[in-house]
FIKOLDREN-643087 format. One record per residue: x, y, z of N, C-alpha, C in turn. Coordinates in pm, whole numbers, plus 32768, in hexadecimal, padded with zeros to 4 digits. Each point is the difference from the previous one (the first is absolute). Last residue first. Layout:
BEGIN
n_east; n_north; n_up; ca_east; ca_north; ca_up; c_east; c_north; c_up
X; Y; Z; X; Y; Z; X; Y; Z
...
//
This chain:
BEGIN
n_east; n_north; n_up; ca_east; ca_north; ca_up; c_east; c_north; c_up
880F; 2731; 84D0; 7F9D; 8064; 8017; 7FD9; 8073; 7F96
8152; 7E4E; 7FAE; 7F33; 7FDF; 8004; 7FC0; 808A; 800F
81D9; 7FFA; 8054; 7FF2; 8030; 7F6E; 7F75; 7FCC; 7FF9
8092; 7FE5; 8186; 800B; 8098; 7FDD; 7FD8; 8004; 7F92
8029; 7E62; 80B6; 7F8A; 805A; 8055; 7FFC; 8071; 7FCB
8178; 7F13; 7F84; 7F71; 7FE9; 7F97; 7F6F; 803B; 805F
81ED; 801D; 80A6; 7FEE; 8066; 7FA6; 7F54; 7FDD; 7FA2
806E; 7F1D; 81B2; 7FF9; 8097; 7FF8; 8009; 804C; 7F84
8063; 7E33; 7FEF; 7F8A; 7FFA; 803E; 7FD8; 80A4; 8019
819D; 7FA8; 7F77; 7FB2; 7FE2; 7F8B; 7F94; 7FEF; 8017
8132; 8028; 8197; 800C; 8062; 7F7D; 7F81; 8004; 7F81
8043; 7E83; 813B; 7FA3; 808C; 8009; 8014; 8076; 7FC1
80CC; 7E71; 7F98; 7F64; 7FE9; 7FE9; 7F9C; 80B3; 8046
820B; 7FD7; 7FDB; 7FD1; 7FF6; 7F90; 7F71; 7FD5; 8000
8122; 80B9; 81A2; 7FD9; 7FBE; 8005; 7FB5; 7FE0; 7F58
818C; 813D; 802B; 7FA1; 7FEA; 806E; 7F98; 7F97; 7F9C
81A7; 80C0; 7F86; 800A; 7F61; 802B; 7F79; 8004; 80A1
808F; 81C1; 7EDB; 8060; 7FBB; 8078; 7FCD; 7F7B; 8060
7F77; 8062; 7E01; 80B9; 8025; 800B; 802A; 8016; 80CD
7DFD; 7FD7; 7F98; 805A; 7F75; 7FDB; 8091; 8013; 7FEA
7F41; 8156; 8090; 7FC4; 7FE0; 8047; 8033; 7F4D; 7FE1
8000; 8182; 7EBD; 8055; 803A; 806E; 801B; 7F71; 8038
7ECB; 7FD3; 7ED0; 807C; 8009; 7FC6; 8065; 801B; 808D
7E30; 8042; 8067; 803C; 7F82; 7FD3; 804D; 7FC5; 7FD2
7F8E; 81CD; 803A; 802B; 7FB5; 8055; 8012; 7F56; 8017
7F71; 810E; 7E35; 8081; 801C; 804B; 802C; 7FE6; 8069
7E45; 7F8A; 7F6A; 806C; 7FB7; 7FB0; 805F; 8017; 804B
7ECE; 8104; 80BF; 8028; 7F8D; 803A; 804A; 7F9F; 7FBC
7FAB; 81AA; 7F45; 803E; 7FE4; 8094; 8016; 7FA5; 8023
7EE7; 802A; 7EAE; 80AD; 8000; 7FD0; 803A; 8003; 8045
7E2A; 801B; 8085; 8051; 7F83; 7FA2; 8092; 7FD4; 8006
7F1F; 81CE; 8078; 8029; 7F75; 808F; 802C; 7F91; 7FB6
7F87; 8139; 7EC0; 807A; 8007; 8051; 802A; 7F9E; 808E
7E2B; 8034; 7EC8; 8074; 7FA3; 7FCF; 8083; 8008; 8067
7DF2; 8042; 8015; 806F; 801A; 804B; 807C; 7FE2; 7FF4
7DD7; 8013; 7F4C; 806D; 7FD2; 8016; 807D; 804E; 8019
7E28; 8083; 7FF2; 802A; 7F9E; 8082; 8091; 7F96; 7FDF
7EE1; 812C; 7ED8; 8047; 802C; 807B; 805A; 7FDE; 8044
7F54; 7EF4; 7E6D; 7FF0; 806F; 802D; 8066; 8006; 8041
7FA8; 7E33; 7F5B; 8020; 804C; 80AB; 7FE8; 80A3; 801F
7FF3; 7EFA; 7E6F; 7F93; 7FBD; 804B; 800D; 8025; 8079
8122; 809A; 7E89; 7F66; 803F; 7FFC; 7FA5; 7FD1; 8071
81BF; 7F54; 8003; 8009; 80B4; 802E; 7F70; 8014; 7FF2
8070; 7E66; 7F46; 802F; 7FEE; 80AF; 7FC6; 80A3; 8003
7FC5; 7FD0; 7E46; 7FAC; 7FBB; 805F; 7FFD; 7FE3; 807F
816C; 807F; 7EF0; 7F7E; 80A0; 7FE8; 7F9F; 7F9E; 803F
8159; 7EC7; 7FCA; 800F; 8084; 804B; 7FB1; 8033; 8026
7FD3; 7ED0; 7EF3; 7FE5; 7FDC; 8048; 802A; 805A; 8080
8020; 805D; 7E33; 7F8A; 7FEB; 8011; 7FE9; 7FF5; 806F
81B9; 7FE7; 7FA3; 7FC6; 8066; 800A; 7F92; 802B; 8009
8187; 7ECF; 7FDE; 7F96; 7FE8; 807B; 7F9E; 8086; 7FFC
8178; 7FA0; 7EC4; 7F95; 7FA8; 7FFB; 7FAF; 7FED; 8054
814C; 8103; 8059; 7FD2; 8038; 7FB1; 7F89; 7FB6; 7FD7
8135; 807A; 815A; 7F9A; 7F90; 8025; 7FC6; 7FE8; 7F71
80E2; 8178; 80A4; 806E; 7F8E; 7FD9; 7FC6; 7FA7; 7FE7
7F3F; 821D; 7F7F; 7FF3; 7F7F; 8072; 8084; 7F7E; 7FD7
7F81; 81EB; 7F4F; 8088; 7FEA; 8057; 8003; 7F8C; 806E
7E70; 807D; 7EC1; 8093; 802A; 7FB0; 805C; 7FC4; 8046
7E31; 8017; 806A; 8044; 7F6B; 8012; 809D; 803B; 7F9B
7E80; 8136; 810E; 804A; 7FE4; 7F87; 804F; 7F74; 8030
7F0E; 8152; 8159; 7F85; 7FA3; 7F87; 8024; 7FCE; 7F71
80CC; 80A4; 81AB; 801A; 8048; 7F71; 7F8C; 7FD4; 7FAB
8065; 7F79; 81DE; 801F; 8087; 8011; 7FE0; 8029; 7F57
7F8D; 7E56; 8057; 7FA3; 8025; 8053; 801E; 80B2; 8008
812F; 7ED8; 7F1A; 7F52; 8011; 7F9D; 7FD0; 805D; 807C
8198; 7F8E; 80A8; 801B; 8063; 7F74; 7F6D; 8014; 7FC6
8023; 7EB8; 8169; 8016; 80A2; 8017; 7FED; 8062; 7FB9
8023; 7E14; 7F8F; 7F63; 803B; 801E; 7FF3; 80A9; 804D
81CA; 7F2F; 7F92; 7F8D; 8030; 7F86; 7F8F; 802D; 8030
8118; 7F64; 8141; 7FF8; 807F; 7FC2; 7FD0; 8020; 7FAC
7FAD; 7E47; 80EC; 7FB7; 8091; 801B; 8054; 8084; 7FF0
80A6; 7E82; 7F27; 7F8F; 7FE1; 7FBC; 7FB1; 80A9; 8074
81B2; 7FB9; 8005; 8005; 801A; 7FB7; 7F6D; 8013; 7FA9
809B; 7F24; 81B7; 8019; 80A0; 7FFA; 7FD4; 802A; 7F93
7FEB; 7E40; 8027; 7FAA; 803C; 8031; 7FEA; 80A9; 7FD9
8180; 7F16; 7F43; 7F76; 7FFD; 7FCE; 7F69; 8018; 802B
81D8; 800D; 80F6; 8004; 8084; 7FCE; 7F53; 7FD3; 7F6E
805D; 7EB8; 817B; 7FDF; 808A; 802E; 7FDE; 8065; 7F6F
80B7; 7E53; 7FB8; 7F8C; 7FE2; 8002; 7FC3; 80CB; 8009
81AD; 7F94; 7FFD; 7FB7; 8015; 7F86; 7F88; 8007; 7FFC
80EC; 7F8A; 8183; 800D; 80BB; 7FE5; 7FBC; 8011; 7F80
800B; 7E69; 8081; 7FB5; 803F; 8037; 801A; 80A9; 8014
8127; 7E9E; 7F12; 7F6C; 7FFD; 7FF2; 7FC3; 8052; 8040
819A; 800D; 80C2; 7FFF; 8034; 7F97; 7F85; 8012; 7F8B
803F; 7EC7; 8186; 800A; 80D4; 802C; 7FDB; 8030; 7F72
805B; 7E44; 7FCD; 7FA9; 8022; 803E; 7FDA; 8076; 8030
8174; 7F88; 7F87; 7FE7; 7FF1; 7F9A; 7F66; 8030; 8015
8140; 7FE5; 814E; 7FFC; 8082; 7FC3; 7FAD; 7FF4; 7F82
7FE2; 7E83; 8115; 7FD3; 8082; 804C; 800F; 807C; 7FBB
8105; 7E72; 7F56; 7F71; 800D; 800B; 7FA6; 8049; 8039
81C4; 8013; 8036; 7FDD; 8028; 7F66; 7F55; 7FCB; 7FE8
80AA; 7F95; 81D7; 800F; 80A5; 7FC1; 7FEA; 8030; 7F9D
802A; 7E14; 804F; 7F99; 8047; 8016; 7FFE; 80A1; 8027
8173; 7F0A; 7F3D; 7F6B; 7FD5; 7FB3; 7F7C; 803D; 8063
81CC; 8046; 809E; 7FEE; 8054; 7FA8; 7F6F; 7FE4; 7FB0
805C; 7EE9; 816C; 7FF5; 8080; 8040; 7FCD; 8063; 7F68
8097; 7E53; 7FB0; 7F9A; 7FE7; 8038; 7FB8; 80A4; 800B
81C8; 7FB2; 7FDC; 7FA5; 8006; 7F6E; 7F4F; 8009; 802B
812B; 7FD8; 8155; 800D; 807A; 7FDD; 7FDB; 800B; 7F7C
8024; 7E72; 80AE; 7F98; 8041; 8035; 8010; 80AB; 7FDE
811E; 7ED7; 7F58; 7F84; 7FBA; 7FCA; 7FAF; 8048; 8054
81CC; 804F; 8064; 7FCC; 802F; 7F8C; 7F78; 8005; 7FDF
80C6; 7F2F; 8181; 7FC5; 8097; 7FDE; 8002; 802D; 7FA6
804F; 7E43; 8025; 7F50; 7FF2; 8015; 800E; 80AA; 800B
815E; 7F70; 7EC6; 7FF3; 7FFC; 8089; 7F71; 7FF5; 801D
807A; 8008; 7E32; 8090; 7FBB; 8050; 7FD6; 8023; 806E
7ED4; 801F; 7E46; 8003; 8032; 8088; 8068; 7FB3; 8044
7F7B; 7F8D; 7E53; 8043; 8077; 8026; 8006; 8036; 8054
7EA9; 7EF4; 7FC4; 8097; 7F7C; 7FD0; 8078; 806F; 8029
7E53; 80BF; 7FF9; 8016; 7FBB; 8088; 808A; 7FB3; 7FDC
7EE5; 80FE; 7ECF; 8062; 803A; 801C; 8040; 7FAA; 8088
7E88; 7FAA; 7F17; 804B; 7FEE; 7F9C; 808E; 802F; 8000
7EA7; 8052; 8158; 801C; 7F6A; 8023; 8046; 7FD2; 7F5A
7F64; 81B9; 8036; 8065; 7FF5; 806F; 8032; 7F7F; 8005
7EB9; 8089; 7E98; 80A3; 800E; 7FD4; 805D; 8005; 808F
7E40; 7FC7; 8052; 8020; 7F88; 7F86; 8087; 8013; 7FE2
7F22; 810D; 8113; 8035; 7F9C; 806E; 8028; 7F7D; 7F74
7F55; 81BC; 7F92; 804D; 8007; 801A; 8054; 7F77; 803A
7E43; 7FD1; 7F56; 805E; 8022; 7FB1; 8099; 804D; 801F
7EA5; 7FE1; 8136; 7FD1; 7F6E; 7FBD; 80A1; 7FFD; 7FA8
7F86; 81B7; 80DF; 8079; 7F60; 8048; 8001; 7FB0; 7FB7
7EB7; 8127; 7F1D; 80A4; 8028; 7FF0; 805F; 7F8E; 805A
7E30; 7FBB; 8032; 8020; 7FE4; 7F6B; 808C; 8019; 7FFD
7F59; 8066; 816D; 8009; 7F7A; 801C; 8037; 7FDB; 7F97
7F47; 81B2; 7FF6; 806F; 7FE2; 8077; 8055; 7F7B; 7FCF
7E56; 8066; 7F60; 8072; 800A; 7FB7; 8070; 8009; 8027
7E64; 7F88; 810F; 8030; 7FC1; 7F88; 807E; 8037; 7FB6
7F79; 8134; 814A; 8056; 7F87; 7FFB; 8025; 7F84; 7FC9
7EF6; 8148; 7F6E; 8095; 8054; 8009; 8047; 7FA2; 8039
7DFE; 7FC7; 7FEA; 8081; 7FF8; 7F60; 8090; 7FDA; 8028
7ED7; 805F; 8178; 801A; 7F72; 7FC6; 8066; 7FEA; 7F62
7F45; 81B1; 80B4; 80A3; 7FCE; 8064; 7FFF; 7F6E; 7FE1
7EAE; 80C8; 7F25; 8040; 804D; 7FAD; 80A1; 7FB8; 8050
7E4A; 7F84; 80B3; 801A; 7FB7; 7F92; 808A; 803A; 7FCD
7F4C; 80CD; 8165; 8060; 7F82; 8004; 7FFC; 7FB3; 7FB6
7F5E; 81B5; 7FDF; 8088; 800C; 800D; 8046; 7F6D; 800D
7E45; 800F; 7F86; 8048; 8030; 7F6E; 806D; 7FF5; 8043
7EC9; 7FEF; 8171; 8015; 7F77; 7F7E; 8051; 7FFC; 7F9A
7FA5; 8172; 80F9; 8054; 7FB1; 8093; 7FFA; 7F86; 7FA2
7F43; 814E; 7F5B; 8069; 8007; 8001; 801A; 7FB6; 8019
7E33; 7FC8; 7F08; 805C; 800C; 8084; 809D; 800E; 8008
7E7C; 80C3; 7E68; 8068; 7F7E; 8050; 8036; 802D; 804D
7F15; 8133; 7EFB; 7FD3; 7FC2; 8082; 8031; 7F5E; 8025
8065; 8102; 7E6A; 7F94; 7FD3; 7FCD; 7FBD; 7FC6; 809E
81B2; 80B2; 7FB4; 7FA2; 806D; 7FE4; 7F9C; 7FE5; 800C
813E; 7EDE; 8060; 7FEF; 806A; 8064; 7F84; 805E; 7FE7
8091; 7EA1; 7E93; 7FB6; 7FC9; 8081; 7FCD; 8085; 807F
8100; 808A; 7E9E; 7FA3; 7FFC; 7FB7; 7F8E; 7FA7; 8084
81D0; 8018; 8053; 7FCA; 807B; 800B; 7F71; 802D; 7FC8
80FA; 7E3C; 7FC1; 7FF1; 8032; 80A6; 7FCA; 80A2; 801F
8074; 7F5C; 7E68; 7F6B; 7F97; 8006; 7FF9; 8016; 80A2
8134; 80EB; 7F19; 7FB1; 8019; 7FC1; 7F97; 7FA3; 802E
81B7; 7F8F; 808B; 7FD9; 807D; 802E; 7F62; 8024; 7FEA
8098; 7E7D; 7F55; 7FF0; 7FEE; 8062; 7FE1; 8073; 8042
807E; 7FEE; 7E53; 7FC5; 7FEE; 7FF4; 7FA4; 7FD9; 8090
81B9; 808D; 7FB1; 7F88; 8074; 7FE8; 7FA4; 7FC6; 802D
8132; 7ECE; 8023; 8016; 805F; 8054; 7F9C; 8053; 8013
80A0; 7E7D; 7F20; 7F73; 8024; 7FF7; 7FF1; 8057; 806A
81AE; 7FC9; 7E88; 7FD5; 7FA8; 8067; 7F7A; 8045; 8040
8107; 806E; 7E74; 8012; 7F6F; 8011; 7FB4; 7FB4; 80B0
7FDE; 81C8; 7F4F; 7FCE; 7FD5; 7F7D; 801C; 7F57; 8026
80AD; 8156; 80FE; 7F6B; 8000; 8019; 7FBE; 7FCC; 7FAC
81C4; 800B; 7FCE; 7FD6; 7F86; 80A6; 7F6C; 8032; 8027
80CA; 80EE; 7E97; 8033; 7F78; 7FE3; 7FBE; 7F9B; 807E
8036; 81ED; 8044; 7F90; 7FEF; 7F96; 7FF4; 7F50; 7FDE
8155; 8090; 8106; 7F68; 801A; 806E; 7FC0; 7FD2; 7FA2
816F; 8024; 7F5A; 8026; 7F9E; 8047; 7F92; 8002; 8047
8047; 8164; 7EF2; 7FD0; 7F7E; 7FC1; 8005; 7F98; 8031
7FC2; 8218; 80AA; 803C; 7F59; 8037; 7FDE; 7FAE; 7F97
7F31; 819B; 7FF6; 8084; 801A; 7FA6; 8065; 7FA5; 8050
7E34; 8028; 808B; 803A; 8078; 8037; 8097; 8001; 7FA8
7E61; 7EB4; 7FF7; 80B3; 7FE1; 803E; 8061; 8073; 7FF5
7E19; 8008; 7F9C; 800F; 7FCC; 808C; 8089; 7FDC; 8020
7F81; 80A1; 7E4A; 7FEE; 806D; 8043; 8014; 7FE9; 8092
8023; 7EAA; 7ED0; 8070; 8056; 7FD5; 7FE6; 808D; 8077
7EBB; 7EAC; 7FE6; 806F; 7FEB; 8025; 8088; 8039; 8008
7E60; 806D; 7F24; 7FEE; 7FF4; 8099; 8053; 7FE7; 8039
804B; 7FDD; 7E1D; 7FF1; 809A; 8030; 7FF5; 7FFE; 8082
7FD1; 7E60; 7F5A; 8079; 8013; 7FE2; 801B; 8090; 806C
7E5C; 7F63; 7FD1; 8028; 7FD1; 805A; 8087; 8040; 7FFF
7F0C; 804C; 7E9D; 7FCE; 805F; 809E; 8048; 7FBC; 8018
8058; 7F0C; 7EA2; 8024; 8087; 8007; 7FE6; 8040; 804F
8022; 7E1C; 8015; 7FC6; 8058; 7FB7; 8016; 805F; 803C
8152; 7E72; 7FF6; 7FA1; 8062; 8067; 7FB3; 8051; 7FB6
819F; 7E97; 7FD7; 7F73; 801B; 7FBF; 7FC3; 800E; 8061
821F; 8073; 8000; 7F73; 7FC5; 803E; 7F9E; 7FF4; 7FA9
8177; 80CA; 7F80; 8044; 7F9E; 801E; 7F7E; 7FAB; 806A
7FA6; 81C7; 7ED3; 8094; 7FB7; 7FC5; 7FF5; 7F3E; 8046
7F02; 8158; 80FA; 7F95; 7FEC; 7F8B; 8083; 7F8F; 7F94
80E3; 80A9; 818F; 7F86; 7FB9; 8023; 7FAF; 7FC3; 7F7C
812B; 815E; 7FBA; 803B; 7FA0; 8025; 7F95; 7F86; 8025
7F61; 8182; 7FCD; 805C; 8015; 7F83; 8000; 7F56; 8022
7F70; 80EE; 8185; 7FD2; 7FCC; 7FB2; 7FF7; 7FBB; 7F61
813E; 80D8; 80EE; 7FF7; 7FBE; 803E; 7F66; 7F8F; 7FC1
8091; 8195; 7F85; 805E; 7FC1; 7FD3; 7FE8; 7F69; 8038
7ED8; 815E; 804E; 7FE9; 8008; 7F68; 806A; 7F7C; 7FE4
7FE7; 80E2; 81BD; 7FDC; 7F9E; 7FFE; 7FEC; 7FAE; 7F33
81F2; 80A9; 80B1; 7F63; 8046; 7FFA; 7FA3; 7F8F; 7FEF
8182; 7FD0; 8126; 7FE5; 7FD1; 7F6C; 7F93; 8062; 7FE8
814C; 806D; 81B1; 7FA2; 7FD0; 7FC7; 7FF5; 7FEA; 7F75
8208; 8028; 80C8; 7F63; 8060; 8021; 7F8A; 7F99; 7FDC
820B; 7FC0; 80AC; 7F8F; 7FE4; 7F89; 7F65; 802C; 8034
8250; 803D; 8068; 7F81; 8057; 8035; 7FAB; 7FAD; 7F75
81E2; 7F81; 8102; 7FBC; 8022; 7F72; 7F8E; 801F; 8031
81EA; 7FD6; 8109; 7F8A; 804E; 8012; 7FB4; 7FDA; 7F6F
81AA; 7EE6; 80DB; 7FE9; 8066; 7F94; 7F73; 801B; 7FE8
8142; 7F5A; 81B9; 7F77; 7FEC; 7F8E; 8018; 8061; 7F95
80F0; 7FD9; 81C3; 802B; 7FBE; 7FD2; 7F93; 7FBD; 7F53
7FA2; 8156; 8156; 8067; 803B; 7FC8; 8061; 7F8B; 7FB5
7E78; 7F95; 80D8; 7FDF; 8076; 7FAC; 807B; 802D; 7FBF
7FED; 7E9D; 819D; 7FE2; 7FD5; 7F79; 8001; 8080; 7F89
80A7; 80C4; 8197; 802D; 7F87; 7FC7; 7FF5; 7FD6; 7F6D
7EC3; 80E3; 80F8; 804C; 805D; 7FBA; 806D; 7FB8; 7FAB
7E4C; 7EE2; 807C; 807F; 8076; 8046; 8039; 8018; 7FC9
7DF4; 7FE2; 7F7B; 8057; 7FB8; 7FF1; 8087; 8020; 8056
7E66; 80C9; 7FEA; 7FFD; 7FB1; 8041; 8079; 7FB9; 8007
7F96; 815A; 7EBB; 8030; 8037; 809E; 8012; 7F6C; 8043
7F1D; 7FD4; 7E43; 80B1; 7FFA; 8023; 8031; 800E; 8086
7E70; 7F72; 7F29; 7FFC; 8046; 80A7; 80A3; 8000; 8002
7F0C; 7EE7; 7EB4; 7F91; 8072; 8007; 8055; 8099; 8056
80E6; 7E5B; 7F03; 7FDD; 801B; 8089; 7F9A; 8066; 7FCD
816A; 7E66; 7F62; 7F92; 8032; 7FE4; 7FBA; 8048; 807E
81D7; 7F35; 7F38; 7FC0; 8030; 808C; 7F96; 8060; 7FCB
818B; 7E8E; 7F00; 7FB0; 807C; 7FF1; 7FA8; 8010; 8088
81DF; 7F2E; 7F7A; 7F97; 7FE1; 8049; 7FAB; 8072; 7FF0
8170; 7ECD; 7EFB; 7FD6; 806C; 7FDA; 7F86; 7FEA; 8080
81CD; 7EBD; 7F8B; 7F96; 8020; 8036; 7FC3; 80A8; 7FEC
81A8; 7ED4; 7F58; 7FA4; 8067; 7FB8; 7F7D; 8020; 804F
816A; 7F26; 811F; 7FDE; 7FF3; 7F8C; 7FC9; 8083; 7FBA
7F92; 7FE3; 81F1; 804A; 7F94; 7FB9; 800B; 803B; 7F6D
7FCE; 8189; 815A; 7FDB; 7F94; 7FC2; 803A; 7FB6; 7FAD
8066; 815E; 8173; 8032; 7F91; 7F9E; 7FC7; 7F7E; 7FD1
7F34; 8180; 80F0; 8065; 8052; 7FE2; 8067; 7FC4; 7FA3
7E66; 7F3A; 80A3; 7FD9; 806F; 7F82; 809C; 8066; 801A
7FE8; 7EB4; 813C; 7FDF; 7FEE; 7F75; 7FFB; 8060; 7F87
805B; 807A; 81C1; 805C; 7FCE; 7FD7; 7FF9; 7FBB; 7F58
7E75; 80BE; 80ED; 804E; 8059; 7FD0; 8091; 7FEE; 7FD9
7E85; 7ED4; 80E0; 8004; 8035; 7F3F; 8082; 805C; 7FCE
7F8E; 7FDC; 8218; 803A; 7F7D; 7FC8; 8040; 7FF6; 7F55
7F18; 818D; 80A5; 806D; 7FFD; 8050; 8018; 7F70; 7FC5
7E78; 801D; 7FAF; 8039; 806C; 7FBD; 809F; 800C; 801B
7EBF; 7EE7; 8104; 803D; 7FD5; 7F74; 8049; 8054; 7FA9
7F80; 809F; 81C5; 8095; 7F71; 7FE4; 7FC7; 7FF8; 7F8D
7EEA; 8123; 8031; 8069; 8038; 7FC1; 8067; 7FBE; 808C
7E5F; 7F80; 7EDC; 8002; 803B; 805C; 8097; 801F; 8017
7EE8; 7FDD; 7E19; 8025; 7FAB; 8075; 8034; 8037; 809A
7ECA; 80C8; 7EA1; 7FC1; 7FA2; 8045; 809B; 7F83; 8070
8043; 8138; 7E90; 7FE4; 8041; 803F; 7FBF; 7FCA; 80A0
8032; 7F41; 7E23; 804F; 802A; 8099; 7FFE; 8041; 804B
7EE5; 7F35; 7E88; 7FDD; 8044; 8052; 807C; 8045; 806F
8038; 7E89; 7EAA; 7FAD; 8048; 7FD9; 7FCC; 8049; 80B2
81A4; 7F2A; 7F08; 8001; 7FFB; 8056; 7F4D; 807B; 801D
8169; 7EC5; 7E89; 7F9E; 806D; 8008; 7FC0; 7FFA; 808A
//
């Protein structure tokens, strides 16, 4: 299972393509993508196309309430934040993601310093950095007996820290889209004065309170802007403290 391909560059694509033309054995290779286009024509015409849509959130939550003990708002909050990803919904339930968002935006609101929240927030990230090598470099040196040349062993080397970087990328797009997600709601109250069509759901009290205490004067769209250039901005490998240093100046104002 090859999750994102789209993501590989295209020598690997070009390299893969002998593979995936004779795979060993009963081998079966699935190619998970957001971005078919991305992929080469090549790889595409050598695939069999399946299309999986979204879960509803009703289903998703279904599932959750079934195979988690979660009380019930939460279940629903969740179901509505993983957009019909059970694979999103599952990793917001197993790991403290939200819960970090929600205490960094609640800090912003409440007149905490950016420039403190962002480098606490770039300390996490590399703690967890460290966490993923930690654990990648365990199955490299379980893999070292298997290494027949020193170029092999460094080219493992090479791949362990790329997959750690993507693993890492990848957190932080999650991180993004919960920001994103927390100043659209507050959009939706501030434009509707209804929590019907919020994702945040259990955050709802605390919503109608970001919007009531600001009036006027709040400005949700620059927000989302700057989520969105931050997304841009870390996909072309500019600098990750300032990036994240520019977007919390935005989301404090």
């Amino acid at each position: 299972i090859i999750v994102d391909a789209e993501r590989m560059h295209t020598a690997a694509q070009n390299h893969f393509l002998k593979t995936l033309e004779e795979p060993r054995g009963n081998s079966l290779f699935l190619l998970l993508t957001e971005h078919p286009g991305l992929l080469l024509p090549t790889i595409r015409s050598r695939c069999q196309r399946l299309h999986f849509g979204a879960l509803k959130p009703a289903t998703v939550a279904e599932l959750l309430l079934r195979d988690r003990d979660l009380p019930g708002d939460l279940a629903h909050s969740i179901a509505a934040l993983s957009q019909g990803q059970m694979s999103r919904a599952i990793d917001l339930v197993e790991s403290e993601r939200r819960d970090i968002v929600l205490d960094i935006v609640k800090e912003l609101a409440n007149g905490g310093d950016p420039l403190e929240q962002a480098e606490s927030f770039s300390g996490h990230l590399d703690t967890r950095r460290r966490q993923i090598e930690s654990a990648l470099k365990a199955e490299l040196n379980a893999d070292e007996q298997a290494a027949t040349t020193k170029e092999n062993l460094e080219e493992a080397k090479q791949e362990m820290a790329a997959a750690a970087e993507a693993i890492v990328r990848k957190e932080i797009m999650e991180y993004l889209y919960l920001f994103e997600t927390w100043y659209r709601d507050a959009m939706v109250i501030q434009a509707t004065g209804s929590d019907k069509a919020l994702l945040n759901r259990d955050q709802t009290a605390e919503l109608a309170a970001y919007v009531a205490a600001r009036g006027d004067r709040l400005d949700i769209p620059p927000k989302l802007d700057a989520v969105e250039k931050c997304r841009v901005r870390l996909e072309r490998n500019i600098s990750q403290e300032r990036v994240l240093r520019d977007l919390f100046f935005v989301l404090a104002g």
